[in-house]
C-alpha positions as CSV (number, residue, x, y, z in Angstrom):
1,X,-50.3,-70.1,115.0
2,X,-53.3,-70.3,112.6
3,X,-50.9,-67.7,110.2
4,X,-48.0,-69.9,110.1
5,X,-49.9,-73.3,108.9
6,X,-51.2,-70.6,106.2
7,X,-48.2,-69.8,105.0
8,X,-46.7,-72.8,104.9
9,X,-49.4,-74.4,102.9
10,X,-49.5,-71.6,100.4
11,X,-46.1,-72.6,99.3
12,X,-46.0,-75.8,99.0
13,X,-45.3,-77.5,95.6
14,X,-48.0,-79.7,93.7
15,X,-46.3,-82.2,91.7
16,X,-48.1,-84.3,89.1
17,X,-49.5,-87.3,89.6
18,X,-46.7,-89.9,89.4
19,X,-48.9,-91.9,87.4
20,X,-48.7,-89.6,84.4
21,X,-44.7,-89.8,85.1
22,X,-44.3,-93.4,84.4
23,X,-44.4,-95.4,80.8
24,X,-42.7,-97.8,79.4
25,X,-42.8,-100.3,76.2
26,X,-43.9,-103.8,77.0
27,X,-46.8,-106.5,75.5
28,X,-49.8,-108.2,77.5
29,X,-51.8,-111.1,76.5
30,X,-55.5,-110.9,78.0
31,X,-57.5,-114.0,78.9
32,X,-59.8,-113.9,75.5
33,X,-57.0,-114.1,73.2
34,X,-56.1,-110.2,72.7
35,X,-52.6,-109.2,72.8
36,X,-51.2,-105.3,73.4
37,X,-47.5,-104.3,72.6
38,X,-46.9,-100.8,73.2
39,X,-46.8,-98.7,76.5
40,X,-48.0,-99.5,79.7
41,X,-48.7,-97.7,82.9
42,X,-47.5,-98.6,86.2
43,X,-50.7,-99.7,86.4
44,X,-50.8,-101.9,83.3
45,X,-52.9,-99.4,81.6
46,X,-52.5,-99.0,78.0
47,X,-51.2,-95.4,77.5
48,X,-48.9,-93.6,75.0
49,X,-49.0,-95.7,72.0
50,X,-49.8,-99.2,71.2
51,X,-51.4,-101.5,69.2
52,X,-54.2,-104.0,70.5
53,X,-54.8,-107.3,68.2
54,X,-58.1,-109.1,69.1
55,X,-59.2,-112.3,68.0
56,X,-62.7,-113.0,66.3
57,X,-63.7,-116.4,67.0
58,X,-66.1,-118.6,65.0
59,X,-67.7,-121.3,65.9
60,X,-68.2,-124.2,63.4
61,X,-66.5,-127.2,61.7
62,X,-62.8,-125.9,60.7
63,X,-61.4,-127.8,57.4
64,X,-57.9,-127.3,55.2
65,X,-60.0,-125.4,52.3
66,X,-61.4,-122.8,55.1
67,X,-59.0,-121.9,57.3
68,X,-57.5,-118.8,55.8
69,X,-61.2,-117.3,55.6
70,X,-62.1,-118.4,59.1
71,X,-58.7,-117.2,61.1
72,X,-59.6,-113.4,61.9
73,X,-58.8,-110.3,64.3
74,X,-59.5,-107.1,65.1
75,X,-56.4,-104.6,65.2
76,X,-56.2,-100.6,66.5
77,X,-52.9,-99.3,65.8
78,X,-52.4,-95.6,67.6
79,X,-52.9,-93.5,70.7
80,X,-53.9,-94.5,74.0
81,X,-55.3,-92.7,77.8
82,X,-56.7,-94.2,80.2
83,X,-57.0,-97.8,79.0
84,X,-58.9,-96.3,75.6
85,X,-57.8,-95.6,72.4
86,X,-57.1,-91.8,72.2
87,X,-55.8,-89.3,69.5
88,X,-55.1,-90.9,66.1
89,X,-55.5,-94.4,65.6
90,X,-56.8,-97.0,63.1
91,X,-59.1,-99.7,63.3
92,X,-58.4,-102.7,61.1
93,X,-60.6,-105.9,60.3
94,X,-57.9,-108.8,59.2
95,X,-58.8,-112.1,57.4
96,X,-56.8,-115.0,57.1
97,X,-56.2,-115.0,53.6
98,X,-53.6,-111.4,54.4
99,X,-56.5,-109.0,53.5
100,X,-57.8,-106.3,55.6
101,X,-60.6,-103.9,55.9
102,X,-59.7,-100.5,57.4
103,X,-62.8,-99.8,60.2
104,X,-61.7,-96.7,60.7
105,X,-58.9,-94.1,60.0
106,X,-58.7,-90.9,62.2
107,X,-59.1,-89.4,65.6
108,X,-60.6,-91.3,68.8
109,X,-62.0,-89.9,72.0
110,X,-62.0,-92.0,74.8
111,X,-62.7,-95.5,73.0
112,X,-65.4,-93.6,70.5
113,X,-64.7,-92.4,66.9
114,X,-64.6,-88.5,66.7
115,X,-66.5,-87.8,63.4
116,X,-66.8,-91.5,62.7
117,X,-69.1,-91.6,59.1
């Protein structure tokens, strides 16, 4: 008897997780203001590519003549896994006035930099 169960577990067939299986495009707005378009889990996990746009907030009296200097967000365009950015990606700081400052260009492992300067 003990042979048999043997034998039938030796040829059974792993499949992949069926969360690896499963993506698809879509956007999310979080509570603080950040919004994600890009693919999605079927957990809601950021995977595959996307691009996350976070807002910088700054506290102080806003007036017509500041407004383009005070409206800012943080932006990483690229790969995801597991919720982190992943592979190649970018990481922009935008302004207001359309200008941007470029964080970081290159490869990312697991939310950090690879190489990062």
């Amino acid at each position: 008897m003990a042979t048999e169960i043997a034998s039938a577990s030796a040829s059974a067939t792993v499949l992949p997780p069926f969360k690896s299986c499963i993506t698809w495009t879509k956007g999310m707005k979080y509570a603080d203001g950040s919004i994600y378009t890009g693919q999605l889990d079927r957990f809601g996990n950021r995977t595959g590519s996307g691009t996350l746009r976070t807002p910088i907030y700054f506290y102080g009296a806003i007036e017509d003549e500041n407004t383009a200097s005070i409206v800012n967000w943080m932006e990483y365009k690229g790969e995801w896994a597991d919720d982190k950015p992943s592979g190649e990606g970018v990481a922009r700081r935008y302004r207001g006035d359309g200008t941007y400052t470029v964080l970081y260009n290159g490869i990312w492992d697991h939310g950090c930099p690879v190489n990062d300067p």
